[in-house]
N, CA, C and O of each residue as an XYZ file, in Angstrom:
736
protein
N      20.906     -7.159    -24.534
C      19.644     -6.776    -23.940
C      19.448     -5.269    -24.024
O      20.327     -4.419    -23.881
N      17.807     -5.018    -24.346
C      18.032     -3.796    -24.387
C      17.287     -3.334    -23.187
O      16.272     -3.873    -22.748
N      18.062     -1.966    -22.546
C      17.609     -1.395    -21.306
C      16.307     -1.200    -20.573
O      15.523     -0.503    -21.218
N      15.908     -1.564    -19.555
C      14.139     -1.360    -19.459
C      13.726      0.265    -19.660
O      12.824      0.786    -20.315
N      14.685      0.781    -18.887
C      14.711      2.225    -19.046
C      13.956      2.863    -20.615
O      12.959      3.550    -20.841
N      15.107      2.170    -21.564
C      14.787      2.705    -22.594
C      13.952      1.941    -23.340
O      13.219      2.418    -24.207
N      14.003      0.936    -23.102
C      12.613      0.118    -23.950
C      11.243      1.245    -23.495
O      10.543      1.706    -24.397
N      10.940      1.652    -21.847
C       9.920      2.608    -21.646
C      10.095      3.744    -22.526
O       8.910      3.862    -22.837
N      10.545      4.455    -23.014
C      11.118      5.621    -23.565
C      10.540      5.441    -24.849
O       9.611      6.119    -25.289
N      11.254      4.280    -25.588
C      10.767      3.853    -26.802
C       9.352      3.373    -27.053
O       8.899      3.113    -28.167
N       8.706      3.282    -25.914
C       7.106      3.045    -25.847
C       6.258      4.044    -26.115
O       5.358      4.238    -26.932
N       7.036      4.966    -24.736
C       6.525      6.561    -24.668
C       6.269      6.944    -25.862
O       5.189      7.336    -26.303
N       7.824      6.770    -26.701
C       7.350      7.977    -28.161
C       6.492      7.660    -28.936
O       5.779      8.478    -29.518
N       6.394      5.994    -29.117
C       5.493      5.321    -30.121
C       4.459      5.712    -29.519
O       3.821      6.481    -30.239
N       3.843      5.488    -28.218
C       2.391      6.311    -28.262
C       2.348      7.485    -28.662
O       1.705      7.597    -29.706
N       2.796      8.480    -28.239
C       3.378      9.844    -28.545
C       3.234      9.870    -30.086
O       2.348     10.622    -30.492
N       3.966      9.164    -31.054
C       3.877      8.936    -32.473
C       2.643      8.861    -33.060
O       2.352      9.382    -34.137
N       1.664      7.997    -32.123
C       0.407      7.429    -32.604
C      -0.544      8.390    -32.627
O      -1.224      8.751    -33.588
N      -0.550      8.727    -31.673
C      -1.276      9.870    -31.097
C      -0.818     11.413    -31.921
O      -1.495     12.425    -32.099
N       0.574     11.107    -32.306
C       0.525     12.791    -32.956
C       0.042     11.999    -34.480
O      -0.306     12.948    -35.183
N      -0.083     11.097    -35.054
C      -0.277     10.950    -36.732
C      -1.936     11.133    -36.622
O      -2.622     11.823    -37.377
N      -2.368     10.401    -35.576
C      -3.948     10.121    -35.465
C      -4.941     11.429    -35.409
O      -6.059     11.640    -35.879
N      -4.047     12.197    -34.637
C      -4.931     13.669    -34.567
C      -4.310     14.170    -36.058
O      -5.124     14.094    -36.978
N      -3.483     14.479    -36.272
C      -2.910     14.833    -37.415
C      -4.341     14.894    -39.054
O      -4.933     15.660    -39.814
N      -4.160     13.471    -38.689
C      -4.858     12.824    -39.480
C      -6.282     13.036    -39.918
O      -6.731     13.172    -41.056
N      -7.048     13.032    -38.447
C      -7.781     13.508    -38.070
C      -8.367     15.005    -38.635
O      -9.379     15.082    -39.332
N      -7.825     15.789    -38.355
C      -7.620     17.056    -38.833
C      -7.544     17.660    -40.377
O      -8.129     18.537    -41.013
N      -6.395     16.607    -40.641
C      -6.533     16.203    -42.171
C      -8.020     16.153    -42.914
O      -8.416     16.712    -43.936
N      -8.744     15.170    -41.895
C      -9.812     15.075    -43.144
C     -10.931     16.102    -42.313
O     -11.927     16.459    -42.942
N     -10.799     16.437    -41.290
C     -11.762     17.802    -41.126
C     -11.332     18.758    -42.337
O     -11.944     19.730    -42.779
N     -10.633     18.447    -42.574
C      -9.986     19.843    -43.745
C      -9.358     20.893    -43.326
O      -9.404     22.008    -43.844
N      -8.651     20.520    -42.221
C      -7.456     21.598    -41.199
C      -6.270     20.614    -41.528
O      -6.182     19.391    -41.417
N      -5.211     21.771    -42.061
C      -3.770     20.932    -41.914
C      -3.324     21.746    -40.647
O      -3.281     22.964    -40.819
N      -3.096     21.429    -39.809
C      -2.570     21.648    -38.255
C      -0.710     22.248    -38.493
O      -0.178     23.263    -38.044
N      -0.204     21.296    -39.242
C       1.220     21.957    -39.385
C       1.944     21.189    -40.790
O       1.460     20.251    -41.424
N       3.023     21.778    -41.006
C       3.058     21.542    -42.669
C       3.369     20.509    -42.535
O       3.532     19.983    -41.434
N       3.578     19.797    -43.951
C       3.971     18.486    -43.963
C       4.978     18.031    -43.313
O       4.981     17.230    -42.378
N       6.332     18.856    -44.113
C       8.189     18.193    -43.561
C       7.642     18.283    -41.817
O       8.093     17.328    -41.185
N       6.967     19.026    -41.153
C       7.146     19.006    -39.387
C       6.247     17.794    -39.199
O       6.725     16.890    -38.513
N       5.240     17.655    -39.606
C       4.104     16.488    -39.190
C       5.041     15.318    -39.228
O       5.359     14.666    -38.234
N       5.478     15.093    -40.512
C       5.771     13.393    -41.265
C       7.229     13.956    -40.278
O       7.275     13.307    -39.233
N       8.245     14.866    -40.378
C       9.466     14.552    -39.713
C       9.518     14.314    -37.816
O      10.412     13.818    -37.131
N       8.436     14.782    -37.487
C       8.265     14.596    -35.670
C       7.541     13.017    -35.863
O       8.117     12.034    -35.394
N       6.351     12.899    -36.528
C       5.847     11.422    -36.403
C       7.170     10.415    -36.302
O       7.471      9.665    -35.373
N       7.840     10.635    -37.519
C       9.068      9.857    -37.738
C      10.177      8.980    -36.831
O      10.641      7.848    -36.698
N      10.282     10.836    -36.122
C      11.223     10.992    -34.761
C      10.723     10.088    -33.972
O      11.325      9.085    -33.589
N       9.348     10.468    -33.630
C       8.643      9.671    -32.401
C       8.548      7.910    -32.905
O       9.106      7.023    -32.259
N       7.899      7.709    -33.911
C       8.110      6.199    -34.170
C       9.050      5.393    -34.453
O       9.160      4.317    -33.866
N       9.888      5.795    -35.416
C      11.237      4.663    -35.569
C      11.548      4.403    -34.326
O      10.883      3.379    -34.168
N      11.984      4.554    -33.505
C      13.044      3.994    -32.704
C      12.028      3.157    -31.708
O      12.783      2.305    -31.240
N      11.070      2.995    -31.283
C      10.244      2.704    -30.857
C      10.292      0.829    -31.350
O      10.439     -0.254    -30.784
N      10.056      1.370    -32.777
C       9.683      0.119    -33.762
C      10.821     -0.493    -33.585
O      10.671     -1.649    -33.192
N      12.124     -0.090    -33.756
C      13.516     -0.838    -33.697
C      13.177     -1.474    -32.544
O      12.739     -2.623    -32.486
N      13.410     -0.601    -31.446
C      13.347     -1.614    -29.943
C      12.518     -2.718    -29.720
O      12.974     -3.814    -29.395
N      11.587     -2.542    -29.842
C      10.409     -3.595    -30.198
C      10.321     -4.899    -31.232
O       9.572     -5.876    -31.210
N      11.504     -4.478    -32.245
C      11.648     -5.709    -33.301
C      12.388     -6.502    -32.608
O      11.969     -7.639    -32.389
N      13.788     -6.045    -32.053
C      14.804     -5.877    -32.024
C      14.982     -6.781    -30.645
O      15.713     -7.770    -30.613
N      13.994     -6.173    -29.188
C      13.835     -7.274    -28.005
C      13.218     -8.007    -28.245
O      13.539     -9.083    -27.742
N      11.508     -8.029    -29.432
C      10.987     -9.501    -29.386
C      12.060    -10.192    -29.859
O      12.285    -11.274    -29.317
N      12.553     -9.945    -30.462
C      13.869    -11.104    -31.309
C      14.569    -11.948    -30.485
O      14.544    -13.176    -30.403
N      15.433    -10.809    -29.657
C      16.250    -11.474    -28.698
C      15.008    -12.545    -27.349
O      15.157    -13.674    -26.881
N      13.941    -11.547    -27.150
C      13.275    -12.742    -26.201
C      12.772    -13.652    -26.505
O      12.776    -14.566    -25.680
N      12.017    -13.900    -27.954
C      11.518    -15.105    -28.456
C      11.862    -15.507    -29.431
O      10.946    -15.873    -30.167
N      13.063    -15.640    -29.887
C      13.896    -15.985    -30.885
C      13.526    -16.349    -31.851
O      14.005    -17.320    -32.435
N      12.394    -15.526    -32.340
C      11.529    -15.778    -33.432
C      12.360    -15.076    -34.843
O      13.101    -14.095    -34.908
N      11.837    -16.130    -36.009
C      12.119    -15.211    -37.485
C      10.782    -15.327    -38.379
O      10.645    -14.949    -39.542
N       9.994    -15.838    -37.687
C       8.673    -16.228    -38.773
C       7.990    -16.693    -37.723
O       8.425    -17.240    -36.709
N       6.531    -16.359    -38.132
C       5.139    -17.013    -37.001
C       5.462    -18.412    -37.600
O       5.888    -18.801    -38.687
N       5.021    -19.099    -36.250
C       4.833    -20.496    -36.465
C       4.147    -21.249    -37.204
O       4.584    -22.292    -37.689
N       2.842    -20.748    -37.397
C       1.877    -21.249    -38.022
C       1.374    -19.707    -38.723
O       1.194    -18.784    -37.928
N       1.166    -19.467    -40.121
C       1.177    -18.167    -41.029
C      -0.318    -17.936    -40.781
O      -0.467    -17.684    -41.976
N      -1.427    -17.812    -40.342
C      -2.657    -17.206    -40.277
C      -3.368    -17.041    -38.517
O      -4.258    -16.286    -38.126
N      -2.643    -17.962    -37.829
C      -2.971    -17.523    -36.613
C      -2.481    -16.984    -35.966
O      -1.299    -17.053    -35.628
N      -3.592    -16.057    -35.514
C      -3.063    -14.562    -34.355
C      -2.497    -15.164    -33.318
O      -2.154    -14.259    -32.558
N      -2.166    -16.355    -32.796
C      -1.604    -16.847    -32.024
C      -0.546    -17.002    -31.643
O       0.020    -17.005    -30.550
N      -0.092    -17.247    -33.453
C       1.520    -17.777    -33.497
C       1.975    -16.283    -33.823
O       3.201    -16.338    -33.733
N       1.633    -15.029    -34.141
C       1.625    -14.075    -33.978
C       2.179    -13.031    -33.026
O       3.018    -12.171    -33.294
N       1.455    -13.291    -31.657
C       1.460    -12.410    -30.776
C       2.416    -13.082    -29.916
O       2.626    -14.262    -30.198
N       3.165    -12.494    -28.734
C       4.005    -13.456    -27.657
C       3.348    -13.709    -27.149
O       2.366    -12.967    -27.187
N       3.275    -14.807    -26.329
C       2.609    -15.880    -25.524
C       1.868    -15.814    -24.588
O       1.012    -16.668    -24.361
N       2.182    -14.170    -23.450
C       1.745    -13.687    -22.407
C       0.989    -12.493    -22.721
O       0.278    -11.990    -21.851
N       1.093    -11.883    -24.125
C       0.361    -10.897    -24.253
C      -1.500    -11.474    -24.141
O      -2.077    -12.479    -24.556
N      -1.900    -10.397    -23.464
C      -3.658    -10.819    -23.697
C      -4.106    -10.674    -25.006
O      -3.558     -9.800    -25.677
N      -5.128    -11.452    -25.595
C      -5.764    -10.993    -26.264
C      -6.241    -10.190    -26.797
O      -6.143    -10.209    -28.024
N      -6.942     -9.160    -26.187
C      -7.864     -8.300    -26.127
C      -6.750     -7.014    -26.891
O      -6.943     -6.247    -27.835
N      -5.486     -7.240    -25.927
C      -4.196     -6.058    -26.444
C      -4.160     -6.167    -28.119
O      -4.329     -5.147    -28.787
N      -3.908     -7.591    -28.816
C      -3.511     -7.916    -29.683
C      -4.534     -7.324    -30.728
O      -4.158     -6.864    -31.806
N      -6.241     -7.382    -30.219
C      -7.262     -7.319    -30.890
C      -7.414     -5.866    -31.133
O      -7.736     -5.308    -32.182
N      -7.133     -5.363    -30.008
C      -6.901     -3.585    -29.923
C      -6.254     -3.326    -30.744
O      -6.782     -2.545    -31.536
N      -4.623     -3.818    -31.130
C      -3.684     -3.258    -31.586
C      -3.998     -3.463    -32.846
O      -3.309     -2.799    -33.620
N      -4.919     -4.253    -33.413
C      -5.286     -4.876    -34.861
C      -6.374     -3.853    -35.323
O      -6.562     -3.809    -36.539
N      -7.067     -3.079    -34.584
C      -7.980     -2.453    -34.692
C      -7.684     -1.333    -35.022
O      -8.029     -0.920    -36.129
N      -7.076     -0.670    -34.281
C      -5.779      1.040    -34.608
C      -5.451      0.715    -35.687
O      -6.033      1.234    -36.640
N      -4.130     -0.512    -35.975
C      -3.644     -0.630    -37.087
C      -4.610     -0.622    -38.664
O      -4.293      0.038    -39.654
N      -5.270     -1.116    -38.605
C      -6.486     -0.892    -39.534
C      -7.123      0.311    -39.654
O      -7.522      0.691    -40.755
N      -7.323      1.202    -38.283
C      -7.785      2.327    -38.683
C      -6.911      3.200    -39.681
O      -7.373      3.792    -40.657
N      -5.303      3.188    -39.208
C      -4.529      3.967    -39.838
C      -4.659      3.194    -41.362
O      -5.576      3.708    -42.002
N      -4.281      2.585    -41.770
C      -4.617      1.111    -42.735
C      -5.840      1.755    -43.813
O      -6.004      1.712    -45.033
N      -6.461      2.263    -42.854
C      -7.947      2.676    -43.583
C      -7.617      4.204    -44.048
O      -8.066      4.568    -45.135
N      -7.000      4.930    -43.418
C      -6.293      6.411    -43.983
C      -5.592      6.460    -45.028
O      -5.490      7.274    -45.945
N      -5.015      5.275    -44.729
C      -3.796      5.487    -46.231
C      -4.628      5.121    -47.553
O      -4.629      6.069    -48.339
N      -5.370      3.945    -48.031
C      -6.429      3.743    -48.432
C      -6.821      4.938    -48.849
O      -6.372      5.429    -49.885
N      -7.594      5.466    -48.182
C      -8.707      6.453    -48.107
C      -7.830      7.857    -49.199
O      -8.217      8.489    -50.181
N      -6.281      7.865    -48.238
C      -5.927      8.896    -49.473
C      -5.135      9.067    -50.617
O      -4.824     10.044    -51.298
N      -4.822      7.549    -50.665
C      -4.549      7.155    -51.820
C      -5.538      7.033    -52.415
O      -4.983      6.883    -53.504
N      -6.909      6.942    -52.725
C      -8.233      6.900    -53.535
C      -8.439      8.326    -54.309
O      -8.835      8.542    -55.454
N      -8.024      9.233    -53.260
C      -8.083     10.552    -53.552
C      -7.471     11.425    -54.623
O      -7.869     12.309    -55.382
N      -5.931     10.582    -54.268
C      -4.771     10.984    -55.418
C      -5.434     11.241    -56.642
O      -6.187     10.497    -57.268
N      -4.956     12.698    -56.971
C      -5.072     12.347    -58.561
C      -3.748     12.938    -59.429
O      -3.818     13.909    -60.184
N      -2.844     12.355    -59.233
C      -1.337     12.937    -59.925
C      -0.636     13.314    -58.922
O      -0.809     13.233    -57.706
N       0.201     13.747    -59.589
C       1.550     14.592    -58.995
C       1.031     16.336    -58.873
O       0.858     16.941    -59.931
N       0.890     16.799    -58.024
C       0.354     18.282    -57.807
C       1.919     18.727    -57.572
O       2.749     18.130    -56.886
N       2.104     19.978    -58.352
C       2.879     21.069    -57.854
C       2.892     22.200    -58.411
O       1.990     22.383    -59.228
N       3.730     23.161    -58.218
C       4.105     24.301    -58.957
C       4.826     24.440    -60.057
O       5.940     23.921    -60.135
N       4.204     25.276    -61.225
C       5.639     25.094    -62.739
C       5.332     26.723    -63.140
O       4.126     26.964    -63.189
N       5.912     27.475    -63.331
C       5.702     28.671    -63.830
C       4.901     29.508    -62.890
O       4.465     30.496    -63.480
N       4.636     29.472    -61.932
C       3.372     30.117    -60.822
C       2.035     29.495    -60.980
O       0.955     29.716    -60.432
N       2.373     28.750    -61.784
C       0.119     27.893    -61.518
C       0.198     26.701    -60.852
O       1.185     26.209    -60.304
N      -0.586     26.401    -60.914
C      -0.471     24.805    -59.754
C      -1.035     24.128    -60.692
O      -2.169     24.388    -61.092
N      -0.276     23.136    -61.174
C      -0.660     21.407    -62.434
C      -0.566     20.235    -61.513
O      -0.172     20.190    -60.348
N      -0.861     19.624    -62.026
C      -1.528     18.104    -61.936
C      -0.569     17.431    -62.713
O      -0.365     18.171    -63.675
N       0.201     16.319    -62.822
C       1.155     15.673    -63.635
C       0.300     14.329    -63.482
O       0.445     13.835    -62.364
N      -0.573     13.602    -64.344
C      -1.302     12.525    -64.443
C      -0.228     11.640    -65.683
O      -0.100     12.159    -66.792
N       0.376     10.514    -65.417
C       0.766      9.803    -66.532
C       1.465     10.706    -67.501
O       1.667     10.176    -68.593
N       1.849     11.835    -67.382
C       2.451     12.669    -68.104
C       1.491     13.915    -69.392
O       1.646     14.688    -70.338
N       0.491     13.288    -68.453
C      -0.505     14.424    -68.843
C      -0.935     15.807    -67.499
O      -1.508     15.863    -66.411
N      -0.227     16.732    -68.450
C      -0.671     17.973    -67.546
C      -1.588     19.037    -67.487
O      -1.658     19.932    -68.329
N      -2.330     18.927    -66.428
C      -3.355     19.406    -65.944
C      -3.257     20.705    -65.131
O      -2.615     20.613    -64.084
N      -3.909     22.175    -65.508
C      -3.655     23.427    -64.320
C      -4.842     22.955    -63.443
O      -5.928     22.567    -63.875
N      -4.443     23.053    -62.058
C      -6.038     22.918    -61.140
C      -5.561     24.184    -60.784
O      -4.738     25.001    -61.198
N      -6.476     24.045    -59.748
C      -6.989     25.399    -58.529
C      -5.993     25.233    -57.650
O      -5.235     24.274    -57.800
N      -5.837     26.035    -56.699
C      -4.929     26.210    -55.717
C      -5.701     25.099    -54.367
O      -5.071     24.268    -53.713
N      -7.147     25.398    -54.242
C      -7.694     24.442    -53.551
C      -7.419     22.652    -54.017
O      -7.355     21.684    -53.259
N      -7.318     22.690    -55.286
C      -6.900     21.076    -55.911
C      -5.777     20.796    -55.228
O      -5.678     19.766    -54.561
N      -4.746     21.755    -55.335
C      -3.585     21.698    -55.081
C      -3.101     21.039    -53.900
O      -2.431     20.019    -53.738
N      -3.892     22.343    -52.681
C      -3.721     21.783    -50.899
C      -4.468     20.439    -50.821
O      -3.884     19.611    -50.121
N      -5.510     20.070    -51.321
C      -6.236     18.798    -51.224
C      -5.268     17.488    -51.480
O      -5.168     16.450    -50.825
N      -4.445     18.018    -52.938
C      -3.475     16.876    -52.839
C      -2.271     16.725    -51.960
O      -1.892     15.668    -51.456
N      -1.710     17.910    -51.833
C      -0.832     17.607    -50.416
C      -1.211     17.144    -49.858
O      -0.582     16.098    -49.700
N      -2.540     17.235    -48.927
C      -3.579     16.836    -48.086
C      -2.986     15.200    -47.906
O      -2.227     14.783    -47.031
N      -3.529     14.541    -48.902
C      -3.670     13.429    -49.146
C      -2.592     12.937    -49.122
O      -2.531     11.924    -48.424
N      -1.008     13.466    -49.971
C       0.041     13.482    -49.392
C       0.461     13.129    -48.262
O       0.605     11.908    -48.202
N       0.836     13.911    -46.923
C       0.574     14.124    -45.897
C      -0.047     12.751    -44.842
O       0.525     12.161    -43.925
N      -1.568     12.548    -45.475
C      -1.968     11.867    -44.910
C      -1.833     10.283    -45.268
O      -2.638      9.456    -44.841
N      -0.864      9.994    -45.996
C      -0.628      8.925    -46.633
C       0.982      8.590    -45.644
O       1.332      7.513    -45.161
N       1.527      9.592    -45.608
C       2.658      9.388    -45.009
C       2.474      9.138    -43.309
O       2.861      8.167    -42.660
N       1.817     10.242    -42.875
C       1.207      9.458    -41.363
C       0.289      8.112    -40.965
O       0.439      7.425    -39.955
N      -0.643      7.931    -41.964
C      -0.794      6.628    -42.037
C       0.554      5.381    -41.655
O       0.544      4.549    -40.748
N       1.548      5.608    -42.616
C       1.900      4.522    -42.803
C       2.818      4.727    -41.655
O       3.401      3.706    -41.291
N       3.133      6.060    -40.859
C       3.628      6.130    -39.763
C       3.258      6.222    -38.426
O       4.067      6.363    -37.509
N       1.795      6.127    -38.269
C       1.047      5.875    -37.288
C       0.659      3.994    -37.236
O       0.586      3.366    -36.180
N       0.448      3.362    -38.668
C       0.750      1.730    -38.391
C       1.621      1.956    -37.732
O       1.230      2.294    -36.615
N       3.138      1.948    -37.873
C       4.559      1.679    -37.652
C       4.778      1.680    -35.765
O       5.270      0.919    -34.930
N       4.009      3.160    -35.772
C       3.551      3.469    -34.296
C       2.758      2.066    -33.317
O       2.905      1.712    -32.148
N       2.113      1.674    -34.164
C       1.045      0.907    -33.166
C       1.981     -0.678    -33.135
O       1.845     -1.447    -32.184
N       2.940     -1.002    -34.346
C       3.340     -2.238    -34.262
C       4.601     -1.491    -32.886
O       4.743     -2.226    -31.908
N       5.263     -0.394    -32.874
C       6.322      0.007    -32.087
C       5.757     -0.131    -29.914
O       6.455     -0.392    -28.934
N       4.324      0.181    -30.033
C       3.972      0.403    -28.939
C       3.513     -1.316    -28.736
O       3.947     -1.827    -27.703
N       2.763     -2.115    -29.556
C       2.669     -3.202    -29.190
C       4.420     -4.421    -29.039
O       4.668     -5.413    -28.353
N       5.134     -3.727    -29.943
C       6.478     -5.012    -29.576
C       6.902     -4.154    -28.506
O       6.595     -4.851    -27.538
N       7.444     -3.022    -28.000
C       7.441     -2.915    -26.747
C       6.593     -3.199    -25.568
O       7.103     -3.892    -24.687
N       5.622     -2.860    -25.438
C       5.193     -3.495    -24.212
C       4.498     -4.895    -24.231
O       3.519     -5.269    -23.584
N       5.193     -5.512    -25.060
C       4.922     -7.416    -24.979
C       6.128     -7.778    -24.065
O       6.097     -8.524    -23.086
N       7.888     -6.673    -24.898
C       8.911     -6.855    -24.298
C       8.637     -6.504    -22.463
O       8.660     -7.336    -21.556
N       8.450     -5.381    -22.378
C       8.319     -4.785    -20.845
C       7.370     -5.286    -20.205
O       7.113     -4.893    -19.067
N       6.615     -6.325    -20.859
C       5.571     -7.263    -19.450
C       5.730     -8.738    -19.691
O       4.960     -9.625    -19.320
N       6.811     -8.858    -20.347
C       7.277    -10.378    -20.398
C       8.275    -10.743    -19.000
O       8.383    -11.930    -18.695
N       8.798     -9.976    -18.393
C       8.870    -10.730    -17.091
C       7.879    -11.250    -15.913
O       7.948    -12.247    -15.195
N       7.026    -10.300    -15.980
C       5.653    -10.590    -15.467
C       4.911    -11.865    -15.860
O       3.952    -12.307    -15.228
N       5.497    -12.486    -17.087
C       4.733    -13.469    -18.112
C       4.527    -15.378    -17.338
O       5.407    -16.215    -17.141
N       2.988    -15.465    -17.076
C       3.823    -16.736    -16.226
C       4.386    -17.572    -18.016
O       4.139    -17.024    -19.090
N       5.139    -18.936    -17.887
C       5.065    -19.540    -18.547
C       4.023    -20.434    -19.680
O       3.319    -21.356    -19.268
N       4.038    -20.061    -20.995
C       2.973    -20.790    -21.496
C       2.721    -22.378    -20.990
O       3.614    -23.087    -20.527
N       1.152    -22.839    -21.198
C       0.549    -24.062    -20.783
C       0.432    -24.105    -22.441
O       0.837    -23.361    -23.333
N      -0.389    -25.455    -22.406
C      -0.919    -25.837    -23.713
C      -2.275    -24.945    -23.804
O      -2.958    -24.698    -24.798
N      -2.479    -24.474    -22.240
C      -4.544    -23.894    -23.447
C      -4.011    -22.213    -23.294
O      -4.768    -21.248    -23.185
N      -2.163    -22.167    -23.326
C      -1.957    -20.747    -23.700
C      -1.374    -20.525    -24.833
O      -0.634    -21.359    -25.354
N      -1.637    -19.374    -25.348
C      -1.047    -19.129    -26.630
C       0.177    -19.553    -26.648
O       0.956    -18.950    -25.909
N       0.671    -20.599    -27.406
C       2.386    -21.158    -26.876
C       2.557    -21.640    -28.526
O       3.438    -22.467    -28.759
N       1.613    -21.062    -29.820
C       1.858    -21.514    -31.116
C       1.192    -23.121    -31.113
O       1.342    -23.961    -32.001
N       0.460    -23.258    -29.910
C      -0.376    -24.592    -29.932
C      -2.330    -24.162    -30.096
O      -2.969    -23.150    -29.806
N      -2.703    -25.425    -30.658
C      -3.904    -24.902    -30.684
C      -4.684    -25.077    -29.394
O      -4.723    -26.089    -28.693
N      -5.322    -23.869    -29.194
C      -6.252    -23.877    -27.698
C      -6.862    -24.835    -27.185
O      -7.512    -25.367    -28.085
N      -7.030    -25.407    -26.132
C      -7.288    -26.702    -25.633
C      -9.089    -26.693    -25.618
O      -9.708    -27.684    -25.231
C-alpha cells in the first residue's frame, strides 16, 4: 500500500506539474519563453513522474485492473466511485495538452541548430541556413512538444491519484453505477 501521506504529495506535484507545463505553454505560444528548455521540461518532469507512478501503481493494487473491461467505454475506464463530471474534466485538459503537442508538431520544420555560427535547418538531410528568429521558433515548438506530453502525463497523475485518495469514501458499486456494467 502506498502511503496516504504520500499519495497527497504525489497529487500536489501533478497539479503543480500541470499547472507549471500549461502556463509554460501558454506563454509559449504568446511568443514568451518564460525559462529555457532543460529547466521547463526538467521541473515539469520532477513534478509529474512520480505522481503518475503512484497513481498507476495504487489504481492497480485497488482495482486489480490490467485492461478496461469493455475497450470504448468511459466507464470501464474510470474507477467506479469517481464522478463523472471529474472523468469528463480530466478528458478535457488532457486534450487540451493533446492539442499543443499537435499544434507544435505542425510547426516543426527540421532539426534547427547551430554548425559553424549560423543557425540551419536539417530537413531529411537537406540543409537549410534560417534566421535566428526561425531558430527560437523551433525550439519553441521543441519545448512545447515536450510539456505537452508532460502536462497529459500530469493530468492522468492527478486523476489516478485522487480516484486512489477518495476511494475510501467510495460507497460500493450498484448496477446503475459505473461497476463496468451498462447503466440501468
Amino acid at each position: 500500500m502506498i502511503p496516504h501521506r504520500w499519495l497527497v504529495v504525489c497529487s500536489a506535484m501533478s497539479s503543480a506539474g500541470m499547472v507549471w507545463a500549461a502556463v509554460l505553454i501558454a506563454g509559449l505560444l504568446a511568443g514568451v519563453r518564460l525559462v529555457p528548455s532543460a529547466v521547463a521540461v526538467g521541473v515539469a518532469a520532477l513534478l509529474t513522474v512520480p505522481g503518475v507512478i503512484a497513481g498507476v501503481i495504487g489504481n492497480r493494487w485497488y482495482y486489480r485492473t490490467t485492461r478496461p473491461r469493455l475497450r470504448w467505454s468511459l466507464t470501464s475506464w474510470v474507477p467506479p466511485h469517481v464522478p463523472h463530471w471529474a472523468s469528463m474534466l480530466a478528458g478535457v485538459i488532457f486534450f487540451g495538452f493533446w492539442l499543443a503537442v499537435v499544434v507544435a508538431f505542425a510547426g516543426l520544420d527540421g532539426n534547427a541548430e547551430m554548425r559553424d555560427g549560423r543557425y540551419v535547418s536539417d530537413h531529411n538531410g537537406r540543409v537549410t541556413v534560417i534566421t535566428e528568429a526561425d531558430y527560437e521558433r523551433q525550439l519553441d515548438h521543441e519545448q512545447q512538444i515536450s510539456l505537452g506530453i508532460l502536462g497529459a502525463l500530469a493530468v492522468g497523475g492527478v486523476f489516478l491519484t485522487g480516484a486512489v485518495l477518495t476511494h475510501h469514501a467510495a460507497p460500493e458499486p450498484t448496477h446503475t453505477q459505473s461497476a463496468g456494467l451498462p447503466l440501468a
